[in-house]
C-alpha positions in Angstrom: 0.0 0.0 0.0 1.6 3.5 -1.3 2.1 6.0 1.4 -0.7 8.7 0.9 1.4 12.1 1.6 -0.8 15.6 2.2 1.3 16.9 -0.9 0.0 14.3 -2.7 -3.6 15.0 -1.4 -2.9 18.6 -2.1 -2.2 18.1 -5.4 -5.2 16.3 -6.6 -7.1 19.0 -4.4 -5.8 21.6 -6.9 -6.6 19.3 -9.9 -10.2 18.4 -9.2 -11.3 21.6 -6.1 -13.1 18.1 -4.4 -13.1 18.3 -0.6 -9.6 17.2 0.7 -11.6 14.3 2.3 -12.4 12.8 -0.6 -9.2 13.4 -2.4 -7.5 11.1 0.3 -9.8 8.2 -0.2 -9.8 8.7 -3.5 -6.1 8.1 -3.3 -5.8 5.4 -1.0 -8.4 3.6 -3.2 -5.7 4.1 -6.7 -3.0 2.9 -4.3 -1.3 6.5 -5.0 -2.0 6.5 -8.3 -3.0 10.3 -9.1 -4.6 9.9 -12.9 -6.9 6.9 -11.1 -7.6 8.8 -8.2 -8.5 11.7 -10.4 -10.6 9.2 -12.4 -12.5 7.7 -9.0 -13.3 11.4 -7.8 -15.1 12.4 -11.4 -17.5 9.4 -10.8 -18.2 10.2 -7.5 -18.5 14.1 -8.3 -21.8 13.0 -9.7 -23.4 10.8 -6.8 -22.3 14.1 -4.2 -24.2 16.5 -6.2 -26.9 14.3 -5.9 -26.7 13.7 -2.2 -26.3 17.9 -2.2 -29.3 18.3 -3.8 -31.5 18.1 -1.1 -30.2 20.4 1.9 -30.8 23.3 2.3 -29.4 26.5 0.5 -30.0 29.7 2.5 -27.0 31.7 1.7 -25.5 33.0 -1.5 -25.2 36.2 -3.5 -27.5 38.4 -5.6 -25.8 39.5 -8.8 -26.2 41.9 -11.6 -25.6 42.6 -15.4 -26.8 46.0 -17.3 -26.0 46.4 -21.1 -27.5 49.1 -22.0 -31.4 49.3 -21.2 -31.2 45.5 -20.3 -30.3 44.1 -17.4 -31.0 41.2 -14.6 -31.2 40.6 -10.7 -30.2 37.5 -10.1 -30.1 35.2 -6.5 -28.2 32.1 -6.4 -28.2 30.1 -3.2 -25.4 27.8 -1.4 -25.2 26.0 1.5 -23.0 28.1 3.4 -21.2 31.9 3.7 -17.7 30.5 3.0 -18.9 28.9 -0.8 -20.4 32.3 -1.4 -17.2 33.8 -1.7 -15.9 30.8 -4.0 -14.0 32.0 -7.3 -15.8 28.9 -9.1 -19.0 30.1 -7.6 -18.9 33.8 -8.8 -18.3 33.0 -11.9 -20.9 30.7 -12.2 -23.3 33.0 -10.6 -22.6 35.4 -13.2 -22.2 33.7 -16.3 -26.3 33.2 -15.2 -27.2 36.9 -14.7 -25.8 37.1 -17.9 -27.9 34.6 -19.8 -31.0 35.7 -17.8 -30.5 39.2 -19.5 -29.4 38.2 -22.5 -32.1 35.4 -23.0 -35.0 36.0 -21.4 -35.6 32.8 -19.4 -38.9 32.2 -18.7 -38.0 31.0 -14.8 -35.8 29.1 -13.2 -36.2 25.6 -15.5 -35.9 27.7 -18.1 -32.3 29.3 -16.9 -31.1 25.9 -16.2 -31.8 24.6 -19.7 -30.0 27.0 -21.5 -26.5 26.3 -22.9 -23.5 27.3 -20.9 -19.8 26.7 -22.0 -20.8 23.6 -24.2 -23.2 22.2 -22.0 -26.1 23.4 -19.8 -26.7 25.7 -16.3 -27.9 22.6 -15.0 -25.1 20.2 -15.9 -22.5 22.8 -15.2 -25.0 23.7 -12.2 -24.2 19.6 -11.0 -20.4 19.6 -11.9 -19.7 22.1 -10.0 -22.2 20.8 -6.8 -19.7 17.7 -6.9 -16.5 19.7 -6.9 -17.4 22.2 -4.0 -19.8 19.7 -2.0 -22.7 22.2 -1.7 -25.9 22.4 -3.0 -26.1 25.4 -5.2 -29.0 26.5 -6.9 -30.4 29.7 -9.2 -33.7 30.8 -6.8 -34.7 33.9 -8.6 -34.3 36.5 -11.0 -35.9 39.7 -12.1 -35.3 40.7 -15.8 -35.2 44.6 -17.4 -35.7 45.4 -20.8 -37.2 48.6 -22.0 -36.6 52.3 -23.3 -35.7 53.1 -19.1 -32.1 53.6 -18.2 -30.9 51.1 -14.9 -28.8 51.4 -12.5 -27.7 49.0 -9.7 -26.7 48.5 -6.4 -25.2 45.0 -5.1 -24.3 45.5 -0.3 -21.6 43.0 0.1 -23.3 41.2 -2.6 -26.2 40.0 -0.1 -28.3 42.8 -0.8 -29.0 43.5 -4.8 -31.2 46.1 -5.9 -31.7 47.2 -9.3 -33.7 50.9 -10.1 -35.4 51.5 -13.9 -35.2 55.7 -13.7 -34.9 58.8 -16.3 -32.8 61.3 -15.4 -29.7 61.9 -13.4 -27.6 58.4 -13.1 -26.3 59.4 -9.9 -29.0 60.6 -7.9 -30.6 57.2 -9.1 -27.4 55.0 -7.8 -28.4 56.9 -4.3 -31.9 55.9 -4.2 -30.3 52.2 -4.8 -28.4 52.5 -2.1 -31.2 54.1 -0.2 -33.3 51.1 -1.1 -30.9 48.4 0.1 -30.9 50.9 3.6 -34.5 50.9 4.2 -36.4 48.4 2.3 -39.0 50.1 1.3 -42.1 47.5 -0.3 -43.4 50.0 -3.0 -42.5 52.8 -4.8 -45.1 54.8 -3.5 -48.4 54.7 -1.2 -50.5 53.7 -3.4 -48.1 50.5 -5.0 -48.1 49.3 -1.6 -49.5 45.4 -1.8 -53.2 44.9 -0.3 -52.6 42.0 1.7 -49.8 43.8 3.4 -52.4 46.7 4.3 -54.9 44.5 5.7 -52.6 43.0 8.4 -51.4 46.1 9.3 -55.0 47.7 9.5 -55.7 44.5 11.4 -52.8 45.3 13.9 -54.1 49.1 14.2 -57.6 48.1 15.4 -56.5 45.8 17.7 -54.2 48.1 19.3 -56.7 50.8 19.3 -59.6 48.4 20.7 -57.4 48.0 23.7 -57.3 51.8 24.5 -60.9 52.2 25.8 -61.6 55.1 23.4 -65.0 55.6 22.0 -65.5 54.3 18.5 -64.9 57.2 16.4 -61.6 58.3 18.2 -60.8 54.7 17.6 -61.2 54.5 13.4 -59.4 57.6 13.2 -56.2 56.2 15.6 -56.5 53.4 13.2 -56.5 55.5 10.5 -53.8 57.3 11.3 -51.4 54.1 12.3 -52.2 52.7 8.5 -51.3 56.3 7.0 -48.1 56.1 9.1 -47.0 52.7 8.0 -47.7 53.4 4.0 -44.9 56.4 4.6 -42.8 54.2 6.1 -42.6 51.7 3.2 -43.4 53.4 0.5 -39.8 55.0 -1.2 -41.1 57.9 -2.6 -42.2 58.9 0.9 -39.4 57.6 2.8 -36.6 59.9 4.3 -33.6 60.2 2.8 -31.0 58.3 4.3 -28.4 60.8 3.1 -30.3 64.2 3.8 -33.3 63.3 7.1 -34.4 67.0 5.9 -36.2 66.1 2.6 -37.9 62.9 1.4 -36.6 60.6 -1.8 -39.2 62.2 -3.2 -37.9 65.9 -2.9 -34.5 64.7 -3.6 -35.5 63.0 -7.0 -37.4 66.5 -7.6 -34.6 68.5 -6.9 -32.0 66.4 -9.4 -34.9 66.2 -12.3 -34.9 62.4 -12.2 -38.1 59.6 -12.1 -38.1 56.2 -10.4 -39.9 53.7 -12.6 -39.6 50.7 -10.5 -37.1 49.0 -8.5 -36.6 45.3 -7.2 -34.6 44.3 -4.2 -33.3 40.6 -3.6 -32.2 39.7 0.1 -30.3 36.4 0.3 -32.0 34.2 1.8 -35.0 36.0 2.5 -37.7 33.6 3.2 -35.9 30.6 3.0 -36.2 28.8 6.9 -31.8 27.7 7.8 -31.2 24.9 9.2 -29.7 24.6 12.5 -27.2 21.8 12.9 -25.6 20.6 16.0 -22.1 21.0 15.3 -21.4 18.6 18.2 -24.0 16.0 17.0 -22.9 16.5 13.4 -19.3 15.2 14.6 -20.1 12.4 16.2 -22.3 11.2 13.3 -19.5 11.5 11.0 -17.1 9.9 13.0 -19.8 6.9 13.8 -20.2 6.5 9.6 -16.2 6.3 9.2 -16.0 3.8 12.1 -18.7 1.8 10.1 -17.0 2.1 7.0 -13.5 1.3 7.9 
């Protein structure tokens, strides 16, 4: 049996990017050889993307791509903060935000069936699963294509925000920024979704109920707590985050420029993370080597 060295484990590392785990079985198992341990781990690439496939991806990036009046948000998902800041990974990410603005996907399936460096997303998507051990999966995208100029906006590539405006480029880059700030829902009080009024008019009347006031004191506190809220998430009513004495609507005024629309993508935003046991997680894996061995 050939002596399995951490050079030689490093070296395969840097051939195939597969876990360092695996490179070390997958030499012991070629008896040293490095072409048929290089050979093992591109069989088993396949079976660990599959086994990837099914946890949980709650981190990631949002990326963009303008060319011109075209352009695409774009969130893909990993397993974990360190992938997210992967070379491979980037790359990948957007090579899609690119093919999402340059050919219109209709969703996701869509995205994943189009070509990509000879192949497909998916089947580069799946390659590259089985080199970094992570589930990694395109979870949404927002396209832009019309006669309005864009401009983006990507916090420490968690927070992406993308804003369709006419007018000055760089009072339009602020409201980005501002958007990625304060989250607003809407552009303005009257884009603000129904659903989201309703539970918040809900709230109100309960809180009101509770005050003992007579009836009509009580529909105009509610009243007045809805008003307050649609100012609060609407953008165009927002406060500045660079000047608290005018609104993003007074600064827009002021530089003669018009917000169209915007979209914001938070990573993760929805999706429930699991929480492992680090401790328990340990033990299990030892327990499946001692099986194994």
């Amino acid at each position: 049996m050939a002596a399995i060295t951490a050079a030689m484990v490093g070296e395969l590392r840097a051939k195939t990017d597969a876990p360092m785990m695996e490179c070390k079985k997958a030499l012991t198992e070629a008896d040293g050889d490095m072409a048929k341990a290089e050979e093992i781990l591109r069989v088993k690439l396949g079976s660990k993307a599959g086994k990837a496939a099914s946890r949980v991806t709650a981190e990631g990036v949002v990326a963009s791509f303008i060319q011109g009046t075209s352009g695409a948000l774009l969130e893909v998902n990993c397993e974990t903060d360190f992938v997210s800041k992967n070379d491979d990974f980037l790359a990948f990410t957007n090579e899609c935000v690119k093919l999402v603005s340059e050919k219109n996907p209709a969703d996701v399936a869509a995205l994943l069936a189009l070509p990509m460096g000879g192949s497909t997303v998916d089947a580069v998507r799946s390659e590259l699963i089985g080199r970094i051990g992570e589930n990694i999966m395109p979870r949404r995208f927002k396209r832009f294509a019309g006669s309005h100029q864009l401009v983006s906006y990507l916090h420490g590539a968690r927070i992406g925000v993308m804003v369709e405006f006419s007018g000055d480029e760089v009072a339009a880059k602020d409201v980005a920024m501002h958007i990625a700030a304060m989250k607003p829902v809407a552009l303005s009080m009257a884009d603000v979704p129904a659903e989201a009024i309703a539970v918040e008019r809900n709230i109100a009347v309960q809180k009101a109920a509770e005050s003992g006031k007579p009836a009509e004191i009580v529909a105009k506190m509610v009243e007045g707590s809805v008003q307050k809220y649609l100012k609060e998430v609407s953008l165009l009513n927002q406060t500045f985050v660079k000047n608290d004495k005018q609104t993003v609507e007074q600064m827009l005024k002021a530089a003669n420029t018009t917000i169209k629309g915007f979209t914001m993508f938070v990573v993760g935003e929805g999706i429930e993370k699991r929480q492992d046991d680090f401790a328990a997680e340990v033990a299990a894996q030892v327990a499946a080597a001692k099986a194994t061995a």
